[in-house]
Structures are given as C-alpha cells and as structure tokens.
C-alpha positions as CSV (number, residue, x, y, z in Angstrom):
1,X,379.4,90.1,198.7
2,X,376.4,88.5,196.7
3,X,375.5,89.0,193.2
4,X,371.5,89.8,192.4
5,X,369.1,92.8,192.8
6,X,369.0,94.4,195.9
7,X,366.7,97.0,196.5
8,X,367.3,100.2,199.4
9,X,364.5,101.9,200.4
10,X,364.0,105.8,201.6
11,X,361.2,106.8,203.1
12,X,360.6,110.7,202.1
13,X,357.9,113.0,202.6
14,X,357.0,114.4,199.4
15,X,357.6,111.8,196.4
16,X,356.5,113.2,193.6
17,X,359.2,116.5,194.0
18,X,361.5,113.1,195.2
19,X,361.4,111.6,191.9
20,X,361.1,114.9,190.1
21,X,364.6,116.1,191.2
22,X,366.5,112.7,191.0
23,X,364.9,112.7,187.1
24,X,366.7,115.7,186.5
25,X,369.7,114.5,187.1
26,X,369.4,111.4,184.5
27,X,368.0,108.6,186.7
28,X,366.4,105.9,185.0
29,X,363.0,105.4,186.3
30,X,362.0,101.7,186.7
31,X,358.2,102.4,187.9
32,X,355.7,102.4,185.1
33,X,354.0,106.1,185.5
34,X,356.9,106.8,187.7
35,X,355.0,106.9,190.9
36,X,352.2,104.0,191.4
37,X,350.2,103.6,194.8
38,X,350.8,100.1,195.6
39,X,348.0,100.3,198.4
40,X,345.7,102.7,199.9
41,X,348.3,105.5,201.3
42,X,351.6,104.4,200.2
43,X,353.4,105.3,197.0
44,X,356.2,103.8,195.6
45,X,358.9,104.8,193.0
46,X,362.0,102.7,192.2
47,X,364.9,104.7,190.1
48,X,368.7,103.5,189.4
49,X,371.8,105.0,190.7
50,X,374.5,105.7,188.2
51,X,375.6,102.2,189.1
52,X,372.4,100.4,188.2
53,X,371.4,99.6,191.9
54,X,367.8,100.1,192.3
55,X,366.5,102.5,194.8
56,X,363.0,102.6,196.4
57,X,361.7,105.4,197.6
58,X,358.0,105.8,199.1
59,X,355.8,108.1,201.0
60,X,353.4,107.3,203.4
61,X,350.1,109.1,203.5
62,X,350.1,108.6,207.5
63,X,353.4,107.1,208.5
64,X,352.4,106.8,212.1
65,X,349.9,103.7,210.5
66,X,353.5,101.9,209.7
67,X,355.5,102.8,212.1
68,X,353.4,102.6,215.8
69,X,357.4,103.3,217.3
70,X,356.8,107.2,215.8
71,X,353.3,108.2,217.7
C-alpha cells in the first residue's frame, strides 16, 4: 500500500545462468556489468519485472557463512 522502490530478493545458486536466462526474456538489467561482487563471496544482480519492480538476486559463495540456521 506504499508508493517507492522496493526491492525482493532471491537467493539462487548459480547467478550468472540466473541473470542469463531472465535477459533472454527482455529484463532490464539495473546492475552495471550485470553481476558485481558487492563483498568477498556474494554477488549481486538487480533486474526489473515487466512491471518495473526491481528484483535482487544473489549467490553466495558459502551460504552456510550467512545463514548459521542451514549447517
């Protein structure tokens, strides 16, 4: 019910085929280089849906590190 950017986030396992096959189908990409490392071991990518929304999607090199819950 608010108005602004909101951002949903997908945690996937492979993001470079990720953003590969949501690019085929049109998806802007809002990432410069598509795909940028925003620390050691995670990867981002944000793309829009056909609405605009922007969507996040990033891969985790270990994702035990960020999620203890998952060991």
């Amino acid at each position: 019910s608010r108005k602004g950017n909101v951002y949903l986030t997908f945690i996937v396992e492979d993001l470079k085929t990720t953003v590969a096959r949501i690019r085929s189908s049109g998806a802007p990409v809002r990432t410069e280089g598509e795909i940028v490392e925003v620390r050691e071991g995670v990867s981002l990518s944000i793309l829009d849906d056909p609405e605009g929304n922007h969507l996040e999607f990033v891969e985790y090199r270990n994702l035990v590190d960020y999620r203890k819950d998952l060991d």
